[in-house]
N, C-alpha and C positions, 0 to 999 in steps of 0.2 A: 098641903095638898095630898090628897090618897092618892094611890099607883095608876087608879082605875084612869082617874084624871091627866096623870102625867100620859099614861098610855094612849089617851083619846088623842090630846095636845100632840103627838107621834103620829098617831093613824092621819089626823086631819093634814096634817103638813108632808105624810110621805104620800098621801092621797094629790095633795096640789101641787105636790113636784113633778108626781106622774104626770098629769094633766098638763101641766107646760111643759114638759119631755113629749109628750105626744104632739102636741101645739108645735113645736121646734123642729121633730122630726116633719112632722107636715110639711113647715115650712121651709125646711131644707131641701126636700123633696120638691117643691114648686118652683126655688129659688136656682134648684141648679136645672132645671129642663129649661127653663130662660138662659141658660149656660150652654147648654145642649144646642139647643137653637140658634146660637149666636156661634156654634162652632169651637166652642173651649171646652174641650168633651174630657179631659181629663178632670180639670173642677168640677168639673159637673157630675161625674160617675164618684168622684169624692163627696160631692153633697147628697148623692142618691144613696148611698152606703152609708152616711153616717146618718142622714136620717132614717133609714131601716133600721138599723144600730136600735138607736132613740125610742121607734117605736115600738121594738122589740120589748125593749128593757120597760118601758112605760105601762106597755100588755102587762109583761111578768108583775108587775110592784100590784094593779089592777086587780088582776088574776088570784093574786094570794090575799087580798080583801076580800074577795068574794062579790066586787064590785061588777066583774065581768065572766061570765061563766065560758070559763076555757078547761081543758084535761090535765092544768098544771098544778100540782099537789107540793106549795111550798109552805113551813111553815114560815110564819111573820118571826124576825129572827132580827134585833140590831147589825149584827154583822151582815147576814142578806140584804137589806137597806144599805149599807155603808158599801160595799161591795158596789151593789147596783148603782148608788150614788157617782162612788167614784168613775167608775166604768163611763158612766153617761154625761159626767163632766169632760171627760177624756174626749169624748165625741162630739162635743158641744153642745150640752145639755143646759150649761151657760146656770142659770137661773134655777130651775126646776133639776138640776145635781145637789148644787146649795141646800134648798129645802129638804132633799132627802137625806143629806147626809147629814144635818140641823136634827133631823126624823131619828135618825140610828144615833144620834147623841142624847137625845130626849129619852128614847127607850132607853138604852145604858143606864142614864139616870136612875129612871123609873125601876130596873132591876137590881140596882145599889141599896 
């Protein structure tokens, strides 16, 4: 396989980890105002915060594709992915942490 390839196999997988980090934060975010409502306000402001967290870090990964036009000027970097990665597994990223940081081992490859 060329680099170009490996690199794609990187972009397409830190691109759908984003996408379920976003999807997660969502639903973190709807999951704990049903918390809110029911009166467990401290879960809840935990699920509010990590899914902000989520959809933060899911913008960023977005943002430096150029998939989403925001004022954040990052280069695409294995270590920024794995960083990002790990961060958003920390937060419960669950699934789409996984994929990115699979993304930041792919690019390493690819830079070997």
């Amino acid at each position: 396989m060329k680099k170009s390839e490996i690199k794609n196999i990187g972009r397409i997988l830190a691109l759908l980890g984003a996408l379920v980090c976003l999807i997660f934060g969502i639903l973190a975010i709807i999951g704990s105002s049903i918390h809110i409502a029911q009166f467990y306000v401290i879960s809840g402001l935990t699920g509010i915060i990590y899914g902000i967290i989520l959809i933060i870090l899911a913008l960023i990964v977005l943002a430096s594709y150029g998939i989403i036009d925001l004022s954040l000027k990052f280069k695409v970097s294995w270590v920024m992915i794995l960083i990002i990665g790990i961060v958003a597994y920390l937060f419960g990223g669950d699934l789409g942490a996984i994929l990115l940081i699979l993304s930041a081992i792919v690019y390493l490859i690819a830079e070997l």
